[in-house]
C-alpha positions as CSV (number, residue, x, y, z in Angstrom):
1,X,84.0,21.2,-69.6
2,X,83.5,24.8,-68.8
3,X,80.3,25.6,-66.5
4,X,78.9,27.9,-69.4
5,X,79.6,25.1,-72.2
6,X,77.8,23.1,-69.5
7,X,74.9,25.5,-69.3
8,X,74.5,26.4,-72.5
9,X,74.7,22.5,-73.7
10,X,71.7,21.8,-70.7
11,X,69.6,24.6,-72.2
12,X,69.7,23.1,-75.9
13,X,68.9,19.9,-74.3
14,X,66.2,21.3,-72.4
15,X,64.9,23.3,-75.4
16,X,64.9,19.7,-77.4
17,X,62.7,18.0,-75.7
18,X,60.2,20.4,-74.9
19,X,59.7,21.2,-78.6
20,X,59.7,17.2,-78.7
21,X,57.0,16.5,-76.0
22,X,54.8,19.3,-77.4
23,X,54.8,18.0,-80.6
24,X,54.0,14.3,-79.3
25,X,51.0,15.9,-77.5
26,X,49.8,17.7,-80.6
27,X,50.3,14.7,-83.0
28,X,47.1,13.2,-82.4
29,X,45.1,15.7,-82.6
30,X,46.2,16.8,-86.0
31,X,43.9,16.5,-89.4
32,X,45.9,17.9,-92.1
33,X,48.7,15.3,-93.4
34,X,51.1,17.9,-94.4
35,X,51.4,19.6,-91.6
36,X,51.4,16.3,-89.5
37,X,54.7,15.4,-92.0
38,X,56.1,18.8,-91.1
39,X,55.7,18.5,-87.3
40,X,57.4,15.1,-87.6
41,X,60.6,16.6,-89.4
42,X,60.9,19.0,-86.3
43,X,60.5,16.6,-83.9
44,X,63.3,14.5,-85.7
45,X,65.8,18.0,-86.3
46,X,64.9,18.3,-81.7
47,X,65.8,14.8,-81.3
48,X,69.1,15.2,-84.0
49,X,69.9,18.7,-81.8
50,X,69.3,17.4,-78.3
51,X,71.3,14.0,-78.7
52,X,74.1,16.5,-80.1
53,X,74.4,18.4,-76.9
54,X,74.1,15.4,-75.0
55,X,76.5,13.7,-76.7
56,X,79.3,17.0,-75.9
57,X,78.0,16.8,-72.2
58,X,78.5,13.1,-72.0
59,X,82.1,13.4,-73.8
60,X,83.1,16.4,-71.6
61,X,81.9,14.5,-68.8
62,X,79.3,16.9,-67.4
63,X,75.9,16.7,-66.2
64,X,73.0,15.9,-68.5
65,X,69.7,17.6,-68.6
66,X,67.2,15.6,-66.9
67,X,63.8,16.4,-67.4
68,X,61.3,17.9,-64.9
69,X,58.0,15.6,-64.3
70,X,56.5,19.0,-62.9
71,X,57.4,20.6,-66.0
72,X,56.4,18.6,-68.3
73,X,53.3,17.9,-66.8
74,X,52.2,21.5,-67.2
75,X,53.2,21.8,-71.1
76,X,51.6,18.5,-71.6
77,X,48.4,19.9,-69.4
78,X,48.8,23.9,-71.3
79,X,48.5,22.0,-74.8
80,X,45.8,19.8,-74.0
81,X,43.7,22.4,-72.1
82,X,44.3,24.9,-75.5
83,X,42.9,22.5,-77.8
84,X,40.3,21.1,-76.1
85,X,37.6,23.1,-77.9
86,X,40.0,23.7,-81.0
87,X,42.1,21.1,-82.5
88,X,41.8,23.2,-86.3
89,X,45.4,23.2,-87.8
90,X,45.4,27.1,-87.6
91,X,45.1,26.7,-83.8
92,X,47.8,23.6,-83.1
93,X,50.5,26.0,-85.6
94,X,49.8,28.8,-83.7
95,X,50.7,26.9,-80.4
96,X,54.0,25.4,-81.8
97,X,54.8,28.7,-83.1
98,X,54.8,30.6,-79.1
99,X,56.5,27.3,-78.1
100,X,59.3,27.9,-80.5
101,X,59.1,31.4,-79.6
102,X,59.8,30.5,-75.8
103,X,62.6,28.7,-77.0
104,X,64.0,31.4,-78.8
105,X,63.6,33.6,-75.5
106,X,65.2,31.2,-73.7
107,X,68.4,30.1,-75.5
108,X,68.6,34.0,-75.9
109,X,68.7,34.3,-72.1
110,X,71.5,31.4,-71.7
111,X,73.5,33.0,-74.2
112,X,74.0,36.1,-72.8
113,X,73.9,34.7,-69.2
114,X,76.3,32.6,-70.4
115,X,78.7,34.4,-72.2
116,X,82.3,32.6,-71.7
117,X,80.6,29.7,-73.7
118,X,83.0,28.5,-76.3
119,X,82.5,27.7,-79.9
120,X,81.4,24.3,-80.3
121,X,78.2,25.1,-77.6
122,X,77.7,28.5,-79.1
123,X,77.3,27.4,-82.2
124,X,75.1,24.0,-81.8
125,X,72.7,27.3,-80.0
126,X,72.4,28.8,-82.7
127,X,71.8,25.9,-85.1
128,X,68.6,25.5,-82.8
129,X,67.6,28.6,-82.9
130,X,68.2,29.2,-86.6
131,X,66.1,26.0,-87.0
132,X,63.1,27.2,-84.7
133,X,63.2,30.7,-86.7
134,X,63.2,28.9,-90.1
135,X,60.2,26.5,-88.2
136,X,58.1,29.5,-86.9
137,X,58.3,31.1,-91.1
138,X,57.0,27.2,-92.2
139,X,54.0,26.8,-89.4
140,X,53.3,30.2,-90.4
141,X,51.4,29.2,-93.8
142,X,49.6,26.8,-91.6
143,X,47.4,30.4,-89.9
């Protein structure tokens, strides 16, 4: 496997799981049922996106993202120091929505850092971040 494939494939992964781990910080602090059932069909889409990349880093036999403790510790720590005084749905949307929007920004960056990626990673990219966009427009009724 190609070192931008590699890169790009790590990114997605990356990508995945924090939109994961935010959203398992946020779920019990949510109050409205619907948007509860939406988070939970992003978190399954992260976990259908991520376990694609991993599964084209594991066949081209390269590296798999491994998650930061240090990391995760601080969007875990960001989230819950946000909604400590406000837990209102129109608060928790607005947080997923900059997450996603980090996300964005950052696939961004890895594909044009990355640019002799090949199809198959360029594409599963974009499916995130055509997913994230088309998440951002749905927590957006949610303000």
């Amino acid at each position: 496997m190609r070192g931008d494939d590699a890169a790009i494939y790590r990114e997605i992964q990356k990508n995945a799981e924090m939109g994961i781990k935010a959203i398992e910080t946020l779920t019990p602090k949510l109050s409205d049922d619907a948007f509860a059932l939406q988070l939970s069909r992003q978190e399954l889409k992260y976990s259908e996106l991520r376990d694609k990349a991993r599964q084209e880093m594991l066949e081209g036999r390269g590296e798999t993202y491994q998650a930061n403790g240090v990391s995760d510790l601080m969007l875990k720590g960001s989230i819950q120091a946000n909604t400590l005084l406000n837990t209102s749905t129109s608060h928790i949307a607005e947080i997923m929505i900059k997450e996603e929007n980090r996300g964005l920004t950052s696939m961004w960056k890895a594909l044009n850092h990355f640019g002799n990626a090949g199809n198959a990673s360029t594409e599963l990219a974009r499916e995130l971040m055509d997913f994230e966009e088309e998440s951002i427009e749905k927590l957006k009724k949610y303000l």
